[in-house]
N, C-alpha and C positions, 0 to 999 in steps of 0.2 A: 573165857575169863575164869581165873582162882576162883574155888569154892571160898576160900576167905576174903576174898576183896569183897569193899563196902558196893552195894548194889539197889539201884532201885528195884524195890518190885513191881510194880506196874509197868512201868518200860524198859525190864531188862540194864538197863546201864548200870556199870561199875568202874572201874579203875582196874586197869591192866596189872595185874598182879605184883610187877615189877616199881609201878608206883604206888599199892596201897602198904608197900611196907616202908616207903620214905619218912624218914620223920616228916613230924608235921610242918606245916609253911611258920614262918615267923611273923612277926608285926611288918603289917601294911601289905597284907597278903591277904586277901578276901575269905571268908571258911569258905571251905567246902570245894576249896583252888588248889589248883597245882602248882606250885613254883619249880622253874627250871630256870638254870643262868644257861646261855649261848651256848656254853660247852658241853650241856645237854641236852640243846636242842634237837638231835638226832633219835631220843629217847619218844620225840611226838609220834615216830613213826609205829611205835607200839600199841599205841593207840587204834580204835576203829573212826572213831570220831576226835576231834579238836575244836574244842569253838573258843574260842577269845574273844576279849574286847579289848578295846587300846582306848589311853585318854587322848590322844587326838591323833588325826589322819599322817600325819607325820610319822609314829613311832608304828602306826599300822602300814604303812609303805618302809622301814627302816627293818619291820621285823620280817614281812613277807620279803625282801629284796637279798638276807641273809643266805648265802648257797647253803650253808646243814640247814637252816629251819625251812627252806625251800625244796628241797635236795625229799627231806622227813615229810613234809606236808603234800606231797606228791605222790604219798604210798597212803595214805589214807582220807579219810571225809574230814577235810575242813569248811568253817565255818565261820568267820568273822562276823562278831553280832556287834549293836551297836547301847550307847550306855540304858537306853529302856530295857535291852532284854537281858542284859546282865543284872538291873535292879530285879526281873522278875524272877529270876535266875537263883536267886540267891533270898529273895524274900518272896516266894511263890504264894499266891493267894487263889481264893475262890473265882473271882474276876482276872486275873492275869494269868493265870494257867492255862485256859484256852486259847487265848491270844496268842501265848508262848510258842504253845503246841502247832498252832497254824505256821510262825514261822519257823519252827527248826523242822515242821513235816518231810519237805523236800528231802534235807541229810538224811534225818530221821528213816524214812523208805530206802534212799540208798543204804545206809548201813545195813538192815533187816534183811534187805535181797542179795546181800555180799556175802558169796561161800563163808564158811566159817570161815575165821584163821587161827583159833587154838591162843589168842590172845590170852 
């Protein structure tokens, strides 16, 4: 990853360089998210990780069943979370942070043991 992409420091996470200079997401677009329309779904493969949520099981089978976002999420760590860990996600506290951490571990480890890739 960019030395300028925004980064966590305790667990290394950032944004692949190539989306931390998108402009920002617009209304109805969660902070701290990434907005892509279908036509840059191909873009997730830049990614090391991808975690989403979907408002219901329908539009998460409609987006995984897409060949680019399928074709893209096949080359990296995806992660479909569900609406709890998206609220922790995004308003992390003392109590849910752990929680959190238990369930993204699994990705979590895979991505850290994955050769670099110069992302």
């Amino acid at each position: 990853m960019g030395d300028t992409a925004p980064r966590n420091p305790e667990l290394g996470l950032g944004l692949p360089p190539t989306f931390a200079t998108d402009p920002p997401a617009g209304d109805g677009v969660a902070p701290g998210t990434v907005a892509l329309s279908y036509e840059e779904a191909g873009r997730l493969a830049e990614a090391d990780l991808v975690v989403m949520s979907f408002p219901t099981a329908a539009d998460r089978r409609r987006f995984e069943g897409d060949p680019v976002v399928a074709r893209a999420l096949s080359r990296t760590t995806y992660v479909p979370i569900g609406l709890d860990e998206a609220i922790a996600l995004q308003a992390p506290n003392v109590v849910s942070t752990g929680w959190l951490l238990d369930r993204l571990r699994p990705a979590l480890e895979r991505v850290a043991a994955a050769p670099a890739t110069g992302r």
